[in-house]
C-alpha positions in Angstrom: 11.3 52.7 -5.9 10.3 53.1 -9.4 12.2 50.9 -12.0 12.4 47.9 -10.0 10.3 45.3 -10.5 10.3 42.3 -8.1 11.5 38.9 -9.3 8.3 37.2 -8.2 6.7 38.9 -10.3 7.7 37.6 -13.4 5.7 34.4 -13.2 2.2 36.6 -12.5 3.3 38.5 -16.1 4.2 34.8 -17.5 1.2 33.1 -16.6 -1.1 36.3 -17.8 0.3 36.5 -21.1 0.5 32.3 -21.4 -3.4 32.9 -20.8 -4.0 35.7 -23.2 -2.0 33.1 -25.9 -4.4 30.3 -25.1 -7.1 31.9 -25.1 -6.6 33.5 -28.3 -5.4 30.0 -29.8 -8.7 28.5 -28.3 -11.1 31.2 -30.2 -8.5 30.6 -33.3 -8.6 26.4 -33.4 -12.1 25.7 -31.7 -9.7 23.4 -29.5 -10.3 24.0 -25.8 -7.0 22.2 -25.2 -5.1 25.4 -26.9 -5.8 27.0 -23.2 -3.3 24.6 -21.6 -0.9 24.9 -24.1 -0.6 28.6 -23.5 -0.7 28.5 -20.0 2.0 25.9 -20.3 4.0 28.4 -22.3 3.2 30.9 -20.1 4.7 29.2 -17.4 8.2 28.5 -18.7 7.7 32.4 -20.0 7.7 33.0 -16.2 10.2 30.9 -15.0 12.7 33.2 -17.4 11.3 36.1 -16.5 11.5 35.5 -12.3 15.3 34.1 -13.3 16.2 37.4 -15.2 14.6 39.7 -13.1 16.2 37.8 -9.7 19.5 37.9 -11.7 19.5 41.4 -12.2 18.2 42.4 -8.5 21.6 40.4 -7.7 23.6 42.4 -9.7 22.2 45.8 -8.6 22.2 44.5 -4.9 26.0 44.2 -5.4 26.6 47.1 -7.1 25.3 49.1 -3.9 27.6 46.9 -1.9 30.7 47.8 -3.6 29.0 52.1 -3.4 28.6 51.5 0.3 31.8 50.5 1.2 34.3 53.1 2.1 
């Protein structure tokens, strides 16, 4: 269904965009380290994502509950 996005998959957008972060903080500091420390980000980034998205697959999982019922 279009609009729906599944809860796993906000740790595969965290991660990519953590990696992005470091890598552009890597080119910016000369510091190889700067990789990790986005990835790190990108990780807890994820974590918030997958718990928003799960939440709200929850919420619209009830919400057709409550339509179904008669």
């Amino acid at each position: 269904m279009a609009g729906k996005i599944s809860p796993g998959a906000g740790m595969a957008i965290g991660i990519g965009c953590g990696t992005a972060m470091g890598a552009g903080l890597m080119a910016a500091t000369d510091q190889p380290s700067m990789l990790a420390v986005g990835i790190g980000c990108g990780v807890a980034i994820g974590a918030a994502l997958t718990a928003s998205f799960q939440r709200k697959a929850d919420a619209q999982a009830d919400s057709s509950d409550d339509n179904d019922q008669t």
